[in-house]
C-alpha positions, 0 to 999 in steps of 0.5 A, spaced: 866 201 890 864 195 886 858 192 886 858 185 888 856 180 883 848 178 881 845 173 884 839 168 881 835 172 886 834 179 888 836 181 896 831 180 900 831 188 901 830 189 895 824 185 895 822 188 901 823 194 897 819 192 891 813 189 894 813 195 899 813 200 894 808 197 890 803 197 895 805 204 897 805 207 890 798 203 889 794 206 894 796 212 892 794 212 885 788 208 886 786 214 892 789 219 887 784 217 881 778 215 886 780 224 889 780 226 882 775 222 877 770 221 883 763 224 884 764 230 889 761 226 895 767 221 896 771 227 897 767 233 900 773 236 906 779 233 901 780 227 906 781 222 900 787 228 897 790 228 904 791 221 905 793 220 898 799 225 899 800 223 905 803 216 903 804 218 896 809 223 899 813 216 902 814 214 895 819 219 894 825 218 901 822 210 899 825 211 892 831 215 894 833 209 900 832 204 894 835 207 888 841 207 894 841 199 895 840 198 888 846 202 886 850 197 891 847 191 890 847 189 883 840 185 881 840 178 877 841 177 871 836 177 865 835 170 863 840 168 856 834 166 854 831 173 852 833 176 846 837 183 846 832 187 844 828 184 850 833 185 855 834 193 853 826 193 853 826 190 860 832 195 862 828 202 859 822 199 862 825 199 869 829 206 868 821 209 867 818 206 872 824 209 877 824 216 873 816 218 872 812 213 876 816 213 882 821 220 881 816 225 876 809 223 879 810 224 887 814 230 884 809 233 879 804 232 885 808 235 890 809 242 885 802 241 884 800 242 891 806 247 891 802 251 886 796 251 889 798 253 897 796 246 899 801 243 904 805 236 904 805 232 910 811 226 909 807 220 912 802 226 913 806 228 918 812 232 917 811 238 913 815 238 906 817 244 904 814 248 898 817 246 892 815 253 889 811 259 891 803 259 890 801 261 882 794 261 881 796 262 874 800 255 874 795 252 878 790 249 872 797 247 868 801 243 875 794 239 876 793 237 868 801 235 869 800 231 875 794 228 872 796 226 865 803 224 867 798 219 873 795 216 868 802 215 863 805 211 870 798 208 871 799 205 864 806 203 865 805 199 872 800 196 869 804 195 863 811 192 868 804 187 871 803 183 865 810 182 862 811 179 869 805 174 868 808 174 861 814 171 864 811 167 868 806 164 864 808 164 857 815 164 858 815 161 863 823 163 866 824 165 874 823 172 873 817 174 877 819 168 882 826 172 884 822 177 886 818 174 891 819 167 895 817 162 891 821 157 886 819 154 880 820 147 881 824 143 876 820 141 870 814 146 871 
């Protein structure tokens, strides 16, 4: 199957995609940091971790379902006016962003959880099944995973956000506006 020919701007489903995903994969983070760095009385009964795995968890079968259209429906082409060596940036920064802040990390977290005999909830709702049996002694291990490999994607969204703005701003090509609903005017 061939995917059909790239467009000035992305489908509008993966644009819903995208945007839904991010505010997904914000939330968790932000949940997960403030569960993980907070003082003890922000998250006493672990109420903070729950919902942080809870819509976390989606991340994973909303990645699946968008990795699924993306393979089917091939996204604009990158401005000529970027070099090759910006372009390939652009694609590698894209195939980490997939691979560890949307694939690894709710990953990391799920075997984490595993690890420790903690359940998740899909949506806090539907069990997942454990990806491996309780280890005490892989716990501590698991954990500084998770936390590290949040802190790489923490960077590298942030990273993904201002080469937007750079775009946008700096550059002043359409690449932010493709992904949202907007048009550069002419001139502008």
């Amino acid at each position: 199957m061939t995917a059909p020919q790239a467009s000035a701007s992305y489908t509008p489903v993966a644009k819903g995609f995208h945007w839904i995903v991010a505010l997904i994969w914000i939330a968790a983070w932000s949940l997960g940091f403030t569960a993980a760095h907070g003082p003890e009385a922000i998250n006493p009964d672990h109420v903070l971790t729950g919902a942080h795995k809870a819509i976390a968890s989606t991340v994973i079968v909303l990645t699946a379902l968008r990795l699924l259209w993306r393979l089917t429906h091939r996204p604009p082409a990158l401005p000529e006016t970027m070099s090759p060596l910006a372009q390939n940036l652009a694609h590698l920064g894209h195939v980490l962003l997939y691979a560890v802040a949307l694939i690894a990390l709710p990953l990391s977290g799920w075997y984490w959880s595993s690890i420790a005999g903690r359940p998740v909830l899909l949506g806090g709702i539907i069990p997942l099944p454990p990806l491996a049996a309780p280890d005490p002694d892989l716990r501590a291990v698991a954990r500084l995973i998770h936390l590290y490999t949040a802190w790489f994607c923490g960077a590298l969204v942030l990273g993904h956000i201002l080469v937007a703005f750079k775009h946008h701003f700096i550059d002043r090509d359409d690449i932010l506006l493709r992904m949202t609903h907007a048009r550069r005017q002419p001139g502008r």
